[in-house]
N, C-alpha and C positions, 0 to 999 in steps of 0.2 A: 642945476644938476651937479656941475664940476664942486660946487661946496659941500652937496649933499654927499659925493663920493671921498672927499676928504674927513669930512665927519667919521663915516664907514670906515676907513682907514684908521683913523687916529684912537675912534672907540673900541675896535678890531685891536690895534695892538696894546691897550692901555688893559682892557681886559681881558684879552689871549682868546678872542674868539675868531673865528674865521669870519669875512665882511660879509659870507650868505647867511648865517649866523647872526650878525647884527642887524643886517635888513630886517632878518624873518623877526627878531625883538622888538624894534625900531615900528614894525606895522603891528606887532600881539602885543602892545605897550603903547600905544601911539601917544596920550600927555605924560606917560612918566617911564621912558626905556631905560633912564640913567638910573632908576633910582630899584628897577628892576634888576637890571645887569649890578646895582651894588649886593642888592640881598641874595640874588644868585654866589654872591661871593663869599657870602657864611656859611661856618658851614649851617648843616642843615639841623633843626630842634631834633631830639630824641622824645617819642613820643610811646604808650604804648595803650594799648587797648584792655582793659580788666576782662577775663573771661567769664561771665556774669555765671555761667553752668556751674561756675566751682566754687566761687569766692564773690564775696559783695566787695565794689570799689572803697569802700571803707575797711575794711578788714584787710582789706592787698596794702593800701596808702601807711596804714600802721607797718605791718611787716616791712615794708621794703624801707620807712623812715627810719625804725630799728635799728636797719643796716645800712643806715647814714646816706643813702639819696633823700633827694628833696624830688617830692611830688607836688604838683600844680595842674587844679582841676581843666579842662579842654572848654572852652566856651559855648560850643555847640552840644558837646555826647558827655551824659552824665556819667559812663563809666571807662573815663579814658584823661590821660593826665601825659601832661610835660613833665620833664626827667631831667634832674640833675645831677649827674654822674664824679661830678666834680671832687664829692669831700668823701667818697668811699673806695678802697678797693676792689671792691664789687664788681662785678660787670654784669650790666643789665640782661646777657644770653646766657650767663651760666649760674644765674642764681637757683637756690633749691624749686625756687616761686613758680619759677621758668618753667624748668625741669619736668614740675609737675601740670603745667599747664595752667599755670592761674590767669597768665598774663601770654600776650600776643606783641611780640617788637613790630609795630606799625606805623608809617605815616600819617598824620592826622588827613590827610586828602586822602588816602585809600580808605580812610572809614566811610567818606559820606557816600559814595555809590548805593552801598546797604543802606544806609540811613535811608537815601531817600527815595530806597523800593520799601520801605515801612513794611519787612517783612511781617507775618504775625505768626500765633500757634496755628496748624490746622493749610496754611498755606501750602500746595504745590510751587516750588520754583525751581526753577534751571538758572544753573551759571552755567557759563556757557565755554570761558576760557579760563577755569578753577584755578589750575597749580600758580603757587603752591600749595591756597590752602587758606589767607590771609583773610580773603570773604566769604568763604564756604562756612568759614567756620563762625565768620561773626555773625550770618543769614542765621545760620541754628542757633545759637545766642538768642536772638529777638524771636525765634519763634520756640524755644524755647524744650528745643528737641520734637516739636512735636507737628506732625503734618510732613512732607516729604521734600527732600533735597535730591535732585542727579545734576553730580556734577563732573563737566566733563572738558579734556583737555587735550590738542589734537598731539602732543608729546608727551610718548611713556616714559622717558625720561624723567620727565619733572611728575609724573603719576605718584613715584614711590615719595617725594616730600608731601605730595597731597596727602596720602594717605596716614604718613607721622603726624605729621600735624592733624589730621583728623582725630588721632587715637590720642595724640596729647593734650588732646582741646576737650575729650569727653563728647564727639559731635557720634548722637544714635540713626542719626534719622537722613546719611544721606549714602546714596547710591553711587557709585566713583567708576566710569570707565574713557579710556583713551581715544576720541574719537574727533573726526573734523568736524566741526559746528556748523560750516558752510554747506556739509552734506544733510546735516540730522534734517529728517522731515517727520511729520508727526505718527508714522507708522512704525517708527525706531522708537518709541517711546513705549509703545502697547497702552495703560489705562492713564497712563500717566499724562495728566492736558496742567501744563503749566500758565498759573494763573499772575505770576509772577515772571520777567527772566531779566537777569543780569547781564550784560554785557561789556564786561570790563575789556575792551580790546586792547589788542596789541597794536604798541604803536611805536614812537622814534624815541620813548621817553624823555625828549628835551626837557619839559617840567621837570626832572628830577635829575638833570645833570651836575648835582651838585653830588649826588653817589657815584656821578659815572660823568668826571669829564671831560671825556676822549668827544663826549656829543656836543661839546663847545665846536672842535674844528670842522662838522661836519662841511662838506664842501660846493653842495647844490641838492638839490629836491629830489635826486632821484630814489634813493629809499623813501623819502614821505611818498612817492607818486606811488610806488609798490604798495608800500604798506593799507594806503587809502584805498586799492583796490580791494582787497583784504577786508576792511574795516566795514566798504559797503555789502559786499556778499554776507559778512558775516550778518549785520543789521539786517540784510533784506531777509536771511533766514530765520533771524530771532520774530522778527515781527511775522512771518508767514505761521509759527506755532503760539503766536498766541491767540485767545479767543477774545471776543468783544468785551470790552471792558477790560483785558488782561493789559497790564502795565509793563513795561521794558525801562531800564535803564541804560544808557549807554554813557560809558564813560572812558576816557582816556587820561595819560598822566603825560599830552604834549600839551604845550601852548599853539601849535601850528595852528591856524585857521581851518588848513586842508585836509587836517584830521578830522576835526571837530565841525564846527557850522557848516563847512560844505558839506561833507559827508552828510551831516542830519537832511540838509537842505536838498539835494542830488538824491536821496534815497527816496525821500516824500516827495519828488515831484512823481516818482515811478512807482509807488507804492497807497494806493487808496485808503481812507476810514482812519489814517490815522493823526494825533495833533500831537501834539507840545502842551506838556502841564505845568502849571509853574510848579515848584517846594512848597511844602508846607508853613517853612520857617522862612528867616530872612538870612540864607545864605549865599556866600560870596558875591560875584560880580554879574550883572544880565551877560549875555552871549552878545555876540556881533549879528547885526541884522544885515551888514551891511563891509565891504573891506576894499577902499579903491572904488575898481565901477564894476565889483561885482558885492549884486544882491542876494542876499540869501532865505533875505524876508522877515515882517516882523516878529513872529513869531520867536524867531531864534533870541529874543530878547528873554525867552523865560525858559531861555538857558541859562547854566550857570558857569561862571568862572572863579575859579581859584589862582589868588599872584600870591606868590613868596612877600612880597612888601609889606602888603595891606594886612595880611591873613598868616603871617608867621609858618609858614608850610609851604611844601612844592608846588610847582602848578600845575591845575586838575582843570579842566571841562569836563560836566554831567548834562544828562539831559531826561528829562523824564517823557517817555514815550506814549499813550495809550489808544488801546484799539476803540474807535465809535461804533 
């Protein structure tokens, strides 16, 4: 143990994280924490999302080459490119393209959530925690305006960026009000039965401390333990409006375990009828079935994970939900 706490130590100060910080890597990375903790130290890809309602990803990749970025197609999303900023003056949030909504500045981890609730036309769905706007708006993308969006966010605050971003994006088809998700039960809805719902929770965003990192030093679990409480109420209430057959996605942008696996794993022990679906495709990494000597079951293997290493992006946990 006295080595392993040296280790902690030595990799804590080599990479300026705090040693609860390296632990919690050290166990969300278990054969490759080093080589994590290096890609954490790029910065992060520039990535963005083609807003298919306005412009085909061919027609945006000409314009923006024009003005001397370099685009490079996304492996997974046929309408979303890596960005090379390098050989233009430009900048990728104030171009005309922007401006007008052609294009969304996004993470390539915050796209797959959507992806893999495979919204369609005609679809009812709820997001559940919207602002600002990043997957409300790519949901109506795939469904293509058409069938209904309420998307709702328990700070009005961030309500007004929803709502720009809505009108910048050309989104017709969704319903926008300020509300806690924890409380919504399905008589808050009136005709509306969501057949689809998102749940992008809040969480510690460790995954993406490479925009923010002051969450390198964080100093023990006790915001994860807050937040996790959070994360299950929120779940227990998404899964209680949907109907049989209705799909849920949950997703967060931490690496923690406590966010993610447990959470799934603690809600379904308390929560009947529902399973774990794999993806359709072959994306990122299985979930943790298992961490130490707690189990959280096989299932949680068709989870997914997203590492910065492997996968050129922040780290993301999804999980596809559905009611039996």
């Amino acid at each position: 143990m006295h080595d392993d706490t040296n280790k902690i130590l030595t990799l804590a100060e080599r990479f300026e994280y705090s040693p609860f910080m390296i632990r919690q890597i050290m166990k969300n990375f278990p054969n490759d924490h080093i080589a994590a903790l290096k890609a954490f130290a790029q910065p992060a890809p520039e990535t963005i999302r083609v807003n298919t309602l306005k412009i085909s990803p061919e027609e945006l990749k000409t314009r923006l080459e024009e003005k001397g970025f370099k685009l490079t197609p996304v492996e997974w999303l046929d309408y979303a490119f890596h960005v090379d900023s390098t050989h233009t003056h430009h900048t990728l949030g104030a171009t005309h393209e922007y401006l007008k909504g052609f294009y969304y500045l996004q993470s390539l981890g915050s796209m797959i959530p959507v992806h893999l609730l495979y919204p369609k036309p005609g679809d009812q769905i709820l997001d559940m925690c919207a602002a600002p706007g990043s997957k409300t708006t790519q949901i109506a993308q795939y469904m293509q305006n058409q069938g209904q969006i309420i998307a709702i966010d328990i700070k009005k605050s961030r309500i007004n960026s929803l709502i720009s971003n809505i009108r910048r994006m050309d989104v017709r088809n969704a319903i926008i009000f300020p509300f806690d998700a924890t409380q919504l039960y399905i008589q808050h809805l009136g005709k509306f039965r969501p057949n689809k719902i998102l749940l992008d929770a809040p969480c510690t965003g460790s995954g993406i401390l490479r925009h923010d990192p002051s969450i390198k030093r964080m100093k023990n679990d006790s915001k994860i333990h807050r937040l996790r409480q959070q994360q299950k109420k929120l779940l227990k209430a998404g899964l209680k409006l949907l109907p049989k057959g209705g799909t849920l996605v949950y997703s967060t942008c931490s690496f923690h375990y406590q966010e993610n696996e447990m959470v799934v794993a603690e809600v379904l022990k308390e929560v009947k009828n529902v399973e774990i679906i794999e993806p359709q495709e072959n994306i990122g990494l299985p979930g943790f079935s298992q961490i130490d000597d707690m189990e959280f079951g096989y299932n949680l293997l068709k989870s997914r994970r997203l590492t910065p290493h492997l996968h050129n992006c922040d780290a993301f946990f999804y999980c596809i939900l559905q009611k039996s």
